[in-house]
mmCIF file of the N, C-alpha and C atoms, coordinates in Angstrom:
data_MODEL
# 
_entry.id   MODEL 
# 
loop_
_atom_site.group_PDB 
_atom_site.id 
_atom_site.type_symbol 
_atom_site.label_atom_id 
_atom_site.label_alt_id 
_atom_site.label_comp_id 
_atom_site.label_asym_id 
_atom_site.label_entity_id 
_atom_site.label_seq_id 
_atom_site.pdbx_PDB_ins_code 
_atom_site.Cartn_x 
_atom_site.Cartn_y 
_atom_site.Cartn_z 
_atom_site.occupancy 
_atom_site.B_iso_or_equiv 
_atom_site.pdbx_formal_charge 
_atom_site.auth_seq_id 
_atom_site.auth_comp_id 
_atom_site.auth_asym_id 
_atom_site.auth_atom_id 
_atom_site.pdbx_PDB_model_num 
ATOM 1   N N  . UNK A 1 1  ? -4.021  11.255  -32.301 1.00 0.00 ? 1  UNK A N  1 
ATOM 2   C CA . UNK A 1 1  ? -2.645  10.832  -32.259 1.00 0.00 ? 1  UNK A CA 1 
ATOM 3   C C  . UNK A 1 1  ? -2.599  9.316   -32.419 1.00 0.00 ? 1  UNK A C  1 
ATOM 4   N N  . UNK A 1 2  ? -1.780  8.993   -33.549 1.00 0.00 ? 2  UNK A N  1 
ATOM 5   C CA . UNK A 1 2  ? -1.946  7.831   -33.861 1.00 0.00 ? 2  UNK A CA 1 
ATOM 6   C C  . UNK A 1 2  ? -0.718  7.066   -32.158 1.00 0.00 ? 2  UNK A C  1 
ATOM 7   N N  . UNK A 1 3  ? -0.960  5.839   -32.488 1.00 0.00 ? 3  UNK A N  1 
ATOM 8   C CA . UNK A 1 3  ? -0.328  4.953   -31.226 1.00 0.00 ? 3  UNK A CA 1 
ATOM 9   C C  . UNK A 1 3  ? 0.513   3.833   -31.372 1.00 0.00 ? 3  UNK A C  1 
ATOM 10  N N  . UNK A 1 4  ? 1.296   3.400   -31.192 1.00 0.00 ? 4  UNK A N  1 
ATOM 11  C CA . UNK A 1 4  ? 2.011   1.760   -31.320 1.00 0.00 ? 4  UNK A CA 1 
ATOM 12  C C  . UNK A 1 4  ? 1.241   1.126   -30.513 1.00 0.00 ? 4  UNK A C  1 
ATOM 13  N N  . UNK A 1 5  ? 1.228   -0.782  -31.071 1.00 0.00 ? 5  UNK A N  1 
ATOM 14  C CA . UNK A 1 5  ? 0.108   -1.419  -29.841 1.00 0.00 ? 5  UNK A CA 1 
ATOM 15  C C  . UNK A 1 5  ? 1.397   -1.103  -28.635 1.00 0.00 ? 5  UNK A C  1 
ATOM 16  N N  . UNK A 1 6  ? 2.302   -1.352  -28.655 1.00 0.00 ? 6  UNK A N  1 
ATOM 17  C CA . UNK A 1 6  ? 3.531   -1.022  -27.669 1.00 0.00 ? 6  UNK A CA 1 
ATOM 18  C C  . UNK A 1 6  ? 3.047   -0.202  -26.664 1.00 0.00 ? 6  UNK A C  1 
ATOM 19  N N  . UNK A 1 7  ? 2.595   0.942   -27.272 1.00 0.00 ? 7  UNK A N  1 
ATOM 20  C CA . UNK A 1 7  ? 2.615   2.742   -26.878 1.00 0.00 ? 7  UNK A CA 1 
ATOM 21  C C  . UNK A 1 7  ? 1.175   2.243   -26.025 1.00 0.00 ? 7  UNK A C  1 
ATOM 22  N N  . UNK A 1 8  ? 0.473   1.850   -26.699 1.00 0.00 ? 8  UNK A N  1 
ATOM 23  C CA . UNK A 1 8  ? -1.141  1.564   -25.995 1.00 0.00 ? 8  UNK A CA 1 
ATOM 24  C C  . UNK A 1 8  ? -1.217  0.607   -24.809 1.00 0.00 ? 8  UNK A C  1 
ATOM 25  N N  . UNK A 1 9  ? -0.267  -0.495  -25.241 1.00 0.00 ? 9  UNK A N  1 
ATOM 26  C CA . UNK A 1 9  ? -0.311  -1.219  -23.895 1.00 0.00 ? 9  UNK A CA 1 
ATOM 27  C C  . UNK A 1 9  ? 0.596   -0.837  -22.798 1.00 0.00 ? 9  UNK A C  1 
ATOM 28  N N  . UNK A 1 10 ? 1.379   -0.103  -23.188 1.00 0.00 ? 10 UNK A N  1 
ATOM 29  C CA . UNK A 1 10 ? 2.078   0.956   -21.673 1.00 0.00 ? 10 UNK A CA 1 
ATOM 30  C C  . UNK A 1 10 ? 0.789   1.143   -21.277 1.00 0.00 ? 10 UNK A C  1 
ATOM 31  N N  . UNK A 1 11 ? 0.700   1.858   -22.127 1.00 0.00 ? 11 UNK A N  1 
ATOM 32  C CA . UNK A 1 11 ? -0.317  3.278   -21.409 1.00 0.00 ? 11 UNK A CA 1 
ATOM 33  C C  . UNK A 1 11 ? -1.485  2.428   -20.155 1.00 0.00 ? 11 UNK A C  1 
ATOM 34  N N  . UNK A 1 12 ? -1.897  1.251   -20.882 1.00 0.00 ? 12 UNK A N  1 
ATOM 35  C CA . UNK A 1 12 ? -3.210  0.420   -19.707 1.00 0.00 ? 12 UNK A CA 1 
ATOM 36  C C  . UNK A 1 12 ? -2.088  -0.259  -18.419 1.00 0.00 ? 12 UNK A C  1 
ATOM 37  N N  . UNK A 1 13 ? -0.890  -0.858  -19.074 1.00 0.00 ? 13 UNK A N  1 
ATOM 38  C CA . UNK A 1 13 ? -0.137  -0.960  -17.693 1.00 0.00 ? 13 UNK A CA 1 
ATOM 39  C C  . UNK A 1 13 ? -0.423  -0.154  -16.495 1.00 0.00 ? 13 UNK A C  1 
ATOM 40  N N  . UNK A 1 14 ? 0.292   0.935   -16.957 1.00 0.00 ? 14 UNK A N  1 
ATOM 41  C CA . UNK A 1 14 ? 0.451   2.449   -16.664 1.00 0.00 ? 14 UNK A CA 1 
ATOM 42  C C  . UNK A 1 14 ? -0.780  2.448   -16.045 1.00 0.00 ? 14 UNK A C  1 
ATOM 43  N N  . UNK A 1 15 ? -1.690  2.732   -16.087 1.00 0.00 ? 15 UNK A N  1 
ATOM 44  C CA . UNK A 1 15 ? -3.433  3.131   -15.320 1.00 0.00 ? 15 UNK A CA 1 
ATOM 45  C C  . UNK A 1 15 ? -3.521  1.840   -14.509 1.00 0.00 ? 15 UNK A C  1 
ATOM 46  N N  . UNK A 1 16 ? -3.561  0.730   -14.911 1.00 0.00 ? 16 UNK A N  1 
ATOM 47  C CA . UNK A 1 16 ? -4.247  -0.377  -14.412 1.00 0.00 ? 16 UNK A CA 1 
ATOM 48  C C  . UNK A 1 16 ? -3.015  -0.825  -12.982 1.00 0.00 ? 16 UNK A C  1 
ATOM 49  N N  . UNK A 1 17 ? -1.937  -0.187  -13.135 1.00 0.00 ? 17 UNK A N  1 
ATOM 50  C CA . UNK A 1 17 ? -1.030  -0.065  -11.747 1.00 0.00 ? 17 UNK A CA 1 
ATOM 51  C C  . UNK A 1 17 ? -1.174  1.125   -11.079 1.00 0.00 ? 17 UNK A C  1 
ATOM 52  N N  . UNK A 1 18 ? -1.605  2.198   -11.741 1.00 0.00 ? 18 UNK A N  1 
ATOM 53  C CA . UNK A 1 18 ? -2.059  3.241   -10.779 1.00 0.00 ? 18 UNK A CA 1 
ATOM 54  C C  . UNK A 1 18 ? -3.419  3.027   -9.827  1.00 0.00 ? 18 UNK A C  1 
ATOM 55  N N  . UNK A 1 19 ? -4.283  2.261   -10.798 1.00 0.00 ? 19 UNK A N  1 
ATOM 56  C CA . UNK A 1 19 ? -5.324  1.636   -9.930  1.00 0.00 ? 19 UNK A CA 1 
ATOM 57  C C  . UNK A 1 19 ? -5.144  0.616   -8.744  1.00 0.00 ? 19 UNK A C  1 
ATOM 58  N N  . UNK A 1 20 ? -4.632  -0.182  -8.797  1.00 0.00 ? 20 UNK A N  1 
ATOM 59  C CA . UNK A 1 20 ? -4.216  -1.228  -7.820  1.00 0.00 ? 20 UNK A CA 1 
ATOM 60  C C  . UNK A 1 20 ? -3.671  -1.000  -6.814  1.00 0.00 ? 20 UNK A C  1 
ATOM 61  N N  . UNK A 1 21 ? -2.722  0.110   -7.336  1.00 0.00 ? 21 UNK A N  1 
ATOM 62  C CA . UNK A 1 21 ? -2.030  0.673   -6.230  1.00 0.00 ? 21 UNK A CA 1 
ATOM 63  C C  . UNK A 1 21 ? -2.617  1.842   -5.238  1.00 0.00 ? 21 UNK A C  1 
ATOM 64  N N  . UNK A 1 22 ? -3.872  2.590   -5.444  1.00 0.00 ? 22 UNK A N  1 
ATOM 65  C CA . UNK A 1 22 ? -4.611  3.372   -4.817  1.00 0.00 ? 22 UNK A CA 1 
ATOM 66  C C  . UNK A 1 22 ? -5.506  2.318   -4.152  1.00 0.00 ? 22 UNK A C  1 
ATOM 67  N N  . UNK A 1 23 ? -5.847  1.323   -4.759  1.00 0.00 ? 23 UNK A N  1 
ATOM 68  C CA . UNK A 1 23 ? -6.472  0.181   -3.730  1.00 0.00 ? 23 UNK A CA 1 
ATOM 69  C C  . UNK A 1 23 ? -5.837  -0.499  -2.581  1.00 0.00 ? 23 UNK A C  1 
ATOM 70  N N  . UNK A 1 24 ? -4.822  -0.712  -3.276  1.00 0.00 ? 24 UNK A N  1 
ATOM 71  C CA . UNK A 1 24 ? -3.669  -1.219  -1.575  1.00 0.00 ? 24 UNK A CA 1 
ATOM 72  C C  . UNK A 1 24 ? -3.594  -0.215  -0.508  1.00 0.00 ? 24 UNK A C  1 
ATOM 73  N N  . UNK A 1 25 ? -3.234  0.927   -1.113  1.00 0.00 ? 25 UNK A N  1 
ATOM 74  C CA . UNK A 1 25 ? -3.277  1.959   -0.405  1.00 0.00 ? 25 UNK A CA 1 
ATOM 75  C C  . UNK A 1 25 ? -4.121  2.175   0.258   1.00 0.00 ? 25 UNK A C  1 
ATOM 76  N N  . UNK A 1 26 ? -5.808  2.624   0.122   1.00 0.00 ? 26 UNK A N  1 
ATOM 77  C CA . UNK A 1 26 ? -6.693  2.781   0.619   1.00 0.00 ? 26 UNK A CA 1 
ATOM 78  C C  . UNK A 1 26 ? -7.067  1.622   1.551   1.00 0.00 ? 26 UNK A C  1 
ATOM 79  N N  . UNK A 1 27 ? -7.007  0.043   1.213   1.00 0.00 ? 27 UNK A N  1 
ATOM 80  C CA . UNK A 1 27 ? -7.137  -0.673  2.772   1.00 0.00 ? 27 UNK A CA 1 
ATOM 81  C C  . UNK A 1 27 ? -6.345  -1.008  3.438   1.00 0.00 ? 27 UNK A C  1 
ATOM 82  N N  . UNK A 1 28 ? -4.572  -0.200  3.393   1.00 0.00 ? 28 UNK A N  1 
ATOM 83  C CA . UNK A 1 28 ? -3.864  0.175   4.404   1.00 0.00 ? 28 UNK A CA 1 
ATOM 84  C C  . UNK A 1 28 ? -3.944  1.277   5.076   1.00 0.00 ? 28 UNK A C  1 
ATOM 85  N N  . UNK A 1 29 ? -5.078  1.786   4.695   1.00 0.00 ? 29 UNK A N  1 
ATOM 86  C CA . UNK A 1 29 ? -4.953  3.103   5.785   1.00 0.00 ? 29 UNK A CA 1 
ATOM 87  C C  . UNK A 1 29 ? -4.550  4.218   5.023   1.00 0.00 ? 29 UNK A C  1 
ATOM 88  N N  . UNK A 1 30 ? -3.548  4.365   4.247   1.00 0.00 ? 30 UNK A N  1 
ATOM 89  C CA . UNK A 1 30 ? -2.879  5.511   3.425   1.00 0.00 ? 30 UNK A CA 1 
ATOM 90  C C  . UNK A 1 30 ? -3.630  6.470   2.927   1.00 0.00 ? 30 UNK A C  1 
ATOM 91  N N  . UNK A 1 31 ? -3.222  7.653   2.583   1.00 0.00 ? 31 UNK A N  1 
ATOM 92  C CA . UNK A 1 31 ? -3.961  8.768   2.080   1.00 0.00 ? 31 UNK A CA 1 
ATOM 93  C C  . UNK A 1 31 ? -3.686  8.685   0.306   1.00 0.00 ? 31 UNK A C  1 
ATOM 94  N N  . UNK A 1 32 ? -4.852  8.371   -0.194  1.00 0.00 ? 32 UNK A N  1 
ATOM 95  C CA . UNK A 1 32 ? -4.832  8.139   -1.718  1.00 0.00 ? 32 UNK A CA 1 
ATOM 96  C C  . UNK A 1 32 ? -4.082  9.127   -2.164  1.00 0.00 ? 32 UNK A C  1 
ATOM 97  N N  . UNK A 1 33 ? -3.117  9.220   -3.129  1.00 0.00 ? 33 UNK A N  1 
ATOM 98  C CA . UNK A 1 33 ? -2.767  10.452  -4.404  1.00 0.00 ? 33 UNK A CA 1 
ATOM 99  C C  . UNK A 1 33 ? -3.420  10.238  -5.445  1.00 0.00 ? 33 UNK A C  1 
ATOM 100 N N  . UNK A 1 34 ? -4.543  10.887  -6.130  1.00 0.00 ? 34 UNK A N  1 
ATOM 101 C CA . UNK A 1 34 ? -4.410  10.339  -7.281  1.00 0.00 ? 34 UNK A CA 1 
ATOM 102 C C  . UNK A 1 34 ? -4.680  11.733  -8.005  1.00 0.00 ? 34 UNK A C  1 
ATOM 103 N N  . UNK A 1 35 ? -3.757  11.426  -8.977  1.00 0.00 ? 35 UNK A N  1 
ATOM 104 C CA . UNK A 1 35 ? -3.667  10.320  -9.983  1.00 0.00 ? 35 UNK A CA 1 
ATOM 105 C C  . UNK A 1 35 ? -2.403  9.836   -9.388  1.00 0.00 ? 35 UNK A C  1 
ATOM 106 N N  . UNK A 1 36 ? -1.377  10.456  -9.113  1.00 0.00 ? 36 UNK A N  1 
ATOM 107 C CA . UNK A 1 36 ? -0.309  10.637  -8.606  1.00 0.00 ? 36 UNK A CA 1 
ATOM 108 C C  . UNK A 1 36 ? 0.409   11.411  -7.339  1.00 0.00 ? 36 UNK A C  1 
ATOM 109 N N  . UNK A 1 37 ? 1.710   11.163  -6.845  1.00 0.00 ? 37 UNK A N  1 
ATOM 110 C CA . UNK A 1 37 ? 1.689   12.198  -5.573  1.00 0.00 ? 37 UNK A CA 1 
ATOM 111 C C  . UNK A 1 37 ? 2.330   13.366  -6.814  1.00 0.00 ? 37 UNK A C  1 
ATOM 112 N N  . UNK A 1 38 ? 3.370   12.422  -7.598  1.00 0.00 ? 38 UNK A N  1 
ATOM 113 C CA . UNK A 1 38 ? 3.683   13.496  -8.802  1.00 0.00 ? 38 UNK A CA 1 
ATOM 114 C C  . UNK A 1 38 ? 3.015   14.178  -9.471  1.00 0.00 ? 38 UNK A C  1 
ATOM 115 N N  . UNK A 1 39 ? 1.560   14.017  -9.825  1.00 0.00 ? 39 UNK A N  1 
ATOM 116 C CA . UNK A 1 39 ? 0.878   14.317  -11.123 1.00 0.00 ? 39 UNK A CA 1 
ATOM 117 C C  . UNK A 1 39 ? -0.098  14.949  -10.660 1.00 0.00 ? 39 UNK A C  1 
ATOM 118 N N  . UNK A 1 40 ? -0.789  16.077  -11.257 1.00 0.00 ? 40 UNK A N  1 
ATOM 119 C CA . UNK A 1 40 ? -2.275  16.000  -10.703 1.00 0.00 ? 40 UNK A CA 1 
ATOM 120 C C  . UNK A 1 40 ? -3.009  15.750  -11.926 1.00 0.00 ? 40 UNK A C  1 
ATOM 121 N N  . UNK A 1 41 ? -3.887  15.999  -12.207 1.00 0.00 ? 41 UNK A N  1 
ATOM 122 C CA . UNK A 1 41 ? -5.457  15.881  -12.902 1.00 0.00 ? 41 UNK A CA 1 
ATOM 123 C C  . UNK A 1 41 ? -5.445  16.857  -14.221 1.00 0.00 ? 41 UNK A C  1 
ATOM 124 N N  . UNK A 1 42 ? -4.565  17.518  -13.933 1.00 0.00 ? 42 UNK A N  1 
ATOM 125 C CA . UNK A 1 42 ? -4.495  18.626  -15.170 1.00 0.00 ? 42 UNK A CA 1 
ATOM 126 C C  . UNK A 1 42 ? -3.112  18.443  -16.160 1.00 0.00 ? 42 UNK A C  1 
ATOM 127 N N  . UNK A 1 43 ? -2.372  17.474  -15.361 1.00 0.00 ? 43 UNK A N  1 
ATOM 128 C CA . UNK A 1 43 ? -1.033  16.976  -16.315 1.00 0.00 ? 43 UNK A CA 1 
ATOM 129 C C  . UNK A 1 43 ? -0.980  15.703  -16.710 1.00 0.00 ? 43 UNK A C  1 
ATOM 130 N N  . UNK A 1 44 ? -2.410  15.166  -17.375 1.00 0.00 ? 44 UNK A N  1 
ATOM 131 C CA . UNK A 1 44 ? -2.308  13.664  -17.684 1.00 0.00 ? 44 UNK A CA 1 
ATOM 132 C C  . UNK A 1 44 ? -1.517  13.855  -19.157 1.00 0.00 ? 44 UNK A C  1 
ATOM 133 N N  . UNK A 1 45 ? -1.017  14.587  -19.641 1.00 0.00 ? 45 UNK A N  1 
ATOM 134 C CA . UNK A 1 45 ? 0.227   14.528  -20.815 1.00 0.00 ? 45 UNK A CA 1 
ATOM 135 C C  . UNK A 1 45 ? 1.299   14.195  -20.395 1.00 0.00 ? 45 UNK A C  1 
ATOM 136 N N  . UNK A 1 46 ? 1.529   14.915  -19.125 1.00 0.00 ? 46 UNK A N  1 
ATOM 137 C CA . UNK A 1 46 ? 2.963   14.425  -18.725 1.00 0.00 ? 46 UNK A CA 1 
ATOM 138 C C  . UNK A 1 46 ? 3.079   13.312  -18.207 1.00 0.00 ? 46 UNK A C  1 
ATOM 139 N N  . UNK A 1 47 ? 1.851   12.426  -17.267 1.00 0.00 ? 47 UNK A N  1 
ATOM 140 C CA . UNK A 1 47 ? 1.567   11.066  -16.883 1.00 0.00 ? 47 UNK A CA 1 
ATOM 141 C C  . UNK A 1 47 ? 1.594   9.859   -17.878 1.00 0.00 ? 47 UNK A C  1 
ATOM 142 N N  . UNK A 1 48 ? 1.452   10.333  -19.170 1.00 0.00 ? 48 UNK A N  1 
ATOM 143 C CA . UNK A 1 48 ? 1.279   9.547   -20.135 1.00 0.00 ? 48 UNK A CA 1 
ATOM 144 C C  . UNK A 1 48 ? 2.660   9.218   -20.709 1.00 0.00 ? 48 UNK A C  1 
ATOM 145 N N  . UNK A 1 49 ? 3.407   10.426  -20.927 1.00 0.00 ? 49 UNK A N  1 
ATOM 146 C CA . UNK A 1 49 ? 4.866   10.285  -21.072 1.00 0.00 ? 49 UNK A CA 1 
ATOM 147 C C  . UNK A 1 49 ? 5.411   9.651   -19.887 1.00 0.00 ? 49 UNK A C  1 
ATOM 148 N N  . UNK A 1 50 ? 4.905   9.716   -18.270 1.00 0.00 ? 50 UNK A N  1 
ATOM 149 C CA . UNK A 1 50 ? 6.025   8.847   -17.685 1.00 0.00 ? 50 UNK A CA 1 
ATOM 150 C C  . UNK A 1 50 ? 5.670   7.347   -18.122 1.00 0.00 ? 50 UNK A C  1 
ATOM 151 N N  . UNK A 1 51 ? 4.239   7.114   -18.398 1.00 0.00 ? 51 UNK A N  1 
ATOM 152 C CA . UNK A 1 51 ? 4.166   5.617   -18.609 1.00 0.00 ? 51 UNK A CA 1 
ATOM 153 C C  . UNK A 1 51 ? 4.801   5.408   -20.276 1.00 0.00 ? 51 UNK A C  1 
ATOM 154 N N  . UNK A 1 52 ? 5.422   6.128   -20.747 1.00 0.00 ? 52 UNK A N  1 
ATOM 155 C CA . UNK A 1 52 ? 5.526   6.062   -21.885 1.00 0.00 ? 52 UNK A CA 1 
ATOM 156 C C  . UNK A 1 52 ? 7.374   5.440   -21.878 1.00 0.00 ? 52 UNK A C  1 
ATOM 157 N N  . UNK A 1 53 ? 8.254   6.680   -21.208 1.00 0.00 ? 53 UNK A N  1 
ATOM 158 C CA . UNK A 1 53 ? 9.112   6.412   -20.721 1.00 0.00 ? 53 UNK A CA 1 
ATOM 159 C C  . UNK A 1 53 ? 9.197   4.858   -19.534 1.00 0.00 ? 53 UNK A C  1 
ATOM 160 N N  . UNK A 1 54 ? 8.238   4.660   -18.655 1.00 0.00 ? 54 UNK A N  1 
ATOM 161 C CA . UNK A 1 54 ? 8.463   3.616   -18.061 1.00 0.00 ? 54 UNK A CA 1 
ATOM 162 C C  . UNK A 1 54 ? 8.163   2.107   -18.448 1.00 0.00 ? 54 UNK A C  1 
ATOM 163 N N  . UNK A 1 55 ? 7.700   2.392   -19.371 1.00 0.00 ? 55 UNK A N  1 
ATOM 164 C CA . UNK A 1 55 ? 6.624   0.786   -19.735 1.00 0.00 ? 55 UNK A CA 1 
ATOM 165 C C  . UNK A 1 55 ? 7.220   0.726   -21.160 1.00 0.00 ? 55 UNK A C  1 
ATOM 166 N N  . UNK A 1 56 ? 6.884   1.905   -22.368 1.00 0.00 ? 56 UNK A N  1 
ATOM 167 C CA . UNK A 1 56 ? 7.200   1.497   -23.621 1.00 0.00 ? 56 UNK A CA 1 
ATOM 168 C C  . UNK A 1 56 ? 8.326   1.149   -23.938 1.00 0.00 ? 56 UNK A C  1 
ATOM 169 N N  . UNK A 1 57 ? 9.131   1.444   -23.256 1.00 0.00 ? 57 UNK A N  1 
ATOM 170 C CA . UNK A 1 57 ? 11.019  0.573   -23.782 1.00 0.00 ? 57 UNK A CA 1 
ATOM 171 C C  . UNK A 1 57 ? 10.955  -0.770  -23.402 1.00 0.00 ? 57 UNK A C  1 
ATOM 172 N N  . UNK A 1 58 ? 10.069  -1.322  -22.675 1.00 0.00 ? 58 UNK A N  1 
ATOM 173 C CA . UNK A 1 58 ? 10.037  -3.021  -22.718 1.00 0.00 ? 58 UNK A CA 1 
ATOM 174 C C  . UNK A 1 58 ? 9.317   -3.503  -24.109 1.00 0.00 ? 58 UNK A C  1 
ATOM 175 N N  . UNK A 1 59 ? 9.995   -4.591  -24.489 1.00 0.00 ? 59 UNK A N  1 
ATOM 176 C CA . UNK A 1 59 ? 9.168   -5.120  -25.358 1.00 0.00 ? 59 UNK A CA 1 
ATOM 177 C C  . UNK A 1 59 ? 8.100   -5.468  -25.491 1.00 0.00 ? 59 UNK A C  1 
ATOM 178 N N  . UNK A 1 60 ? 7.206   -5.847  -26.577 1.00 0.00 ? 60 UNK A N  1 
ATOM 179 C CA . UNK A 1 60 ? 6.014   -6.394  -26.793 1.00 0.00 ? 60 UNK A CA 1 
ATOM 180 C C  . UNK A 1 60 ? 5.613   -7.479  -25.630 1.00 0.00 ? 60 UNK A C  1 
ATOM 181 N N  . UNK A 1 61 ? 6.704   -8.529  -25.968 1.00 0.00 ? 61 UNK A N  1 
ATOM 182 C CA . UNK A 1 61 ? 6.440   -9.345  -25.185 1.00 0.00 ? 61 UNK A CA 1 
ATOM 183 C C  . UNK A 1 61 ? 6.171   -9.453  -23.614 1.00 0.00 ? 61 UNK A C  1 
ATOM 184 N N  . UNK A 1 62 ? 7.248   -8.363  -22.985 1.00 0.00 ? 62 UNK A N  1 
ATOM 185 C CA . UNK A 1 62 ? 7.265   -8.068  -21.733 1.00 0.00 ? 62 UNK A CA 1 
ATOM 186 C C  . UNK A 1 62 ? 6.228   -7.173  -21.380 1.00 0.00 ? 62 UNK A C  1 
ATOM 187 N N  . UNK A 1 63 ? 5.623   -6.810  -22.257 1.00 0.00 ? 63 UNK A N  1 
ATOM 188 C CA . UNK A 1 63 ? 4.697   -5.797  -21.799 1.00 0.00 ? 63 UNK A CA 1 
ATOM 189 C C  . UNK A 1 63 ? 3.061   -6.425  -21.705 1.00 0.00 ? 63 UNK A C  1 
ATOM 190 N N  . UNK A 1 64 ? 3.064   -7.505  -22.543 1.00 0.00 ? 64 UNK A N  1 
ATOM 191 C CA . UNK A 1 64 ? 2.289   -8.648  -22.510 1.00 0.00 ? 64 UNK A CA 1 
ATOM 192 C C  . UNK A 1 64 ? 2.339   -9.477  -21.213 1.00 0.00 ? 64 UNK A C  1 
ATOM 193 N N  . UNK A 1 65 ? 3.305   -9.698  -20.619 1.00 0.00 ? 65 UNK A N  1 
ATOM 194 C CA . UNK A 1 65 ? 3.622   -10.588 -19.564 1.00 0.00 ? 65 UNK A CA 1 
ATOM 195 C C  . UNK A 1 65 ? 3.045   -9.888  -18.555 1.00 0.00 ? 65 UNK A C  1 
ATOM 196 N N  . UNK A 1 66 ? 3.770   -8.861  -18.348 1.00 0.00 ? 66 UNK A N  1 
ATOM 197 C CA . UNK A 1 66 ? 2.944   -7.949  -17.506 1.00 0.00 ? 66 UNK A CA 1 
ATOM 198 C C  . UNK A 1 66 ? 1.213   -7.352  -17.509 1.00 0.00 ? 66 UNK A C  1 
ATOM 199 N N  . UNK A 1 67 ? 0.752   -7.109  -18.605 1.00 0.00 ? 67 UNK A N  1 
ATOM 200 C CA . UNK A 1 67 ? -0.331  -6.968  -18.429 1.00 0.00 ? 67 UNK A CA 1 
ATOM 201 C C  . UNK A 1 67 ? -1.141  -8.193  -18.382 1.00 0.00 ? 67 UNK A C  1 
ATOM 202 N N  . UNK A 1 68 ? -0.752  -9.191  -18.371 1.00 0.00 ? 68 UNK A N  1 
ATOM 203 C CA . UNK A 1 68 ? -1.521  -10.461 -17.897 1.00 0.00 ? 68 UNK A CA 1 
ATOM 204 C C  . UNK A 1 68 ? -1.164  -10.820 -16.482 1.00 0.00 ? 68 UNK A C  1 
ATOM 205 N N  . UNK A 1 69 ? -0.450  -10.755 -15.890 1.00 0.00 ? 69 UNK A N  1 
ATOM 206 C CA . UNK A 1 69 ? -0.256  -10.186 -14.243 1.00 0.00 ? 69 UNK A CA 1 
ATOM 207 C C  . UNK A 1 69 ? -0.806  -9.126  -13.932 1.00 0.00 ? 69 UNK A C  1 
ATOM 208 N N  . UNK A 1 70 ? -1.047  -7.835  -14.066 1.00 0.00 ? 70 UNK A N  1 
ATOM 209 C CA . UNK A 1 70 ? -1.322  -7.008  -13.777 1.00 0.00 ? 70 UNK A CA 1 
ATOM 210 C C  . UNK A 1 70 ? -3.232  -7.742  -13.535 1.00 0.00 ? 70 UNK A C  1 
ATOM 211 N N  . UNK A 1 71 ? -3.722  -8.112  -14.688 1.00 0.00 ? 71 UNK A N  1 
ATOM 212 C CA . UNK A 1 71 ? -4.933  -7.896  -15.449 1.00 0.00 ? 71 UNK A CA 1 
ATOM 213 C C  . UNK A 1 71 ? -5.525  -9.124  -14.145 1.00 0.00 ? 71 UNK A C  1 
ATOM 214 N N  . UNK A 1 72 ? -4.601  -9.680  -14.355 1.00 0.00 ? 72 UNK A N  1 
ATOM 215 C CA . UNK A 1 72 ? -5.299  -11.184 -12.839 1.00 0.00 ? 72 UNK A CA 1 
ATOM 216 C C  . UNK A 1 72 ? -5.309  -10.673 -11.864 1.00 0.00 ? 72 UNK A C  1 
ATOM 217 N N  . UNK A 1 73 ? -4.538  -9.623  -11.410 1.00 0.00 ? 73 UNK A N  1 
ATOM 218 C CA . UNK A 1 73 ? -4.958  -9.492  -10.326 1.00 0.00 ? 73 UNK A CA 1 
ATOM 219 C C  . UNK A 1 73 ? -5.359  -8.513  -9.944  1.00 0.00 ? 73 UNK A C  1 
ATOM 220 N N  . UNK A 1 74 ? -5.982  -7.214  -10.734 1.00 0.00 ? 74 UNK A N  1 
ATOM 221 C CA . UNK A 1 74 ? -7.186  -7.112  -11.125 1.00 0.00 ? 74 UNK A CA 1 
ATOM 222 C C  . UNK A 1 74 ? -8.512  -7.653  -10.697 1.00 0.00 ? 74 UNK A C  1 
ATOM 223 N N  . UNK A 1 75 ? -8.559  -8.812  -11.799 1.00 0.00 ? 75 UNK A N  1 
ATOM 224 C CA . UNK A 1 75 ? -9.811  -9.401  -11.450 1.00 0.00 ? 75 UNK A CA 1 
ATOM 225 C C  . UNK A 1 75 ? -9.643  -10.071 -10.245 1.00 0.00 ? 75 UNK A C  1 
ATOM 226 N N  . UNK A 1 76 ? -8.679  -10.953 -9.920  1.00 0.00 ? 76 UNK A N  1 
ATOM 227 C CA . UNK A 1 76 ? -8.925  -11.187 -8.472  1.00 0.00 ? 76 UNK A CA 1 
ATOM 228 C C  . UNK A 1 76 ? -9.616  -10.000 -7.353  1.00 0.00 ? 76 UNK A C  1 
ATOM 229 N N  . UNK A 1 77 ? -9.208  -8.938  -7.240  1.00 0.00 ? 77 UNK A N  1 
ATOM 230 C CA . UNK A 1 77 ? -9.179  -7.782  -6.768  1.00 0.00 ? 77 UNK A CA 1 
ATOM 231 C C  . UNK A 1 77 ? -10.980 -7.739  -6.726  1.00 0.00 ? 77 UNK A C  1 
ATOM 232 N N  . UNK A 1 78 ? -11.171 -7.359  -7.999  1.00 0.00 ? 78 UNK A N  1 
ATOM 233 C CA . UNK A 1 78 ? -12.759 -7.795  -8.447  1.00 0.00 ? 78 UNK A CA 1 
ATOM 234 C C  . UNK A 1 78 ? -14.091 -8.659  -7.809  1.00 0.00 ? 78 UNK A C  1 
ATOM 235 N N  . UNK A 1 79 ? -13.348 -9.991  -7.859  1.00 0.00 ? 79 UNK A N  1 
ATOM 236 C CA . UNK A 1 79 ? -14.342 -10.682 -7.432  1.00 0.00 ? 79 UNK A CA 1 
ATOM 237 C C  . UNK A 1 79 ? -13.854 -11.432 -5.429  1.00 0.00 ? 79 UNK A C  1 
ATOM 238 N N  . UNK A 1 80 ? -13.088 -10.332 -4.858  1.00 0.00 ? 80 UNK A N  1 
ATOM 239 C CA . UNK A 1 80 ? -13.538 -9.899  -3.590  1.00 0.00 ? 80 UNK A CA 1 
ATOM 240 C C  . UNK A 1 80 ? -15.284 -9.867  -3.238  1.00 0.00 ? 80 UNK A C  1 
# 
C-alpha cells in the first residue's frame, strides 16, 4: 500500500505517542494497555486508521512540528 509522507508521518506520531505514553504510565504505577485500552493486537488496521484520522488532517508542517517534539522527548526519555 502505497503512503503519503503525510500518511507515514501520522502513522510514527501515532506509535511514538503510544510509546511514551505506556512509559509515563508504567512509572506512575498504571496498568499498561497496549497497544491500546481501545485496540488490541489483532486490530492494528483499525489503529492505523485512528492515527490516520487523528494526525493525517494536520498539515505537513504541523505534523513535522510535532514529530520533532515528540522525537526529543523520546530521546530525552532515552538517555535516562
Amino acid at each position: 500500500m502505497d503512503r503519503t509522507p503525510t500518511e507515514n508521518l501520522a502513522y510514527q506520531v501515532g506509535w511514538t505517542t503510544l510509546l511514551l505514553q505506556w512509559e509515563a504510565d508504567e512509572r506512575q504505577g498504571k496498568s499498561v494497555k497496549t497497544p491500546t485500552e481501545n485496540y488490541k493486537w489483532n486490530q492494528l488496521g483499525e489503529l492505523y486508521q485512528y492515527f490516520s484520522a487523528t494526525y493525517a488532517l494536520l498539515s505537513l508542517a504541523e505534523l513535522k512540528k510535532d514529530w520533532t517534539k515528540i522525537s526529543k522527548t523520546y530521546i530525552k526519555y532515552l538517555m535516562k
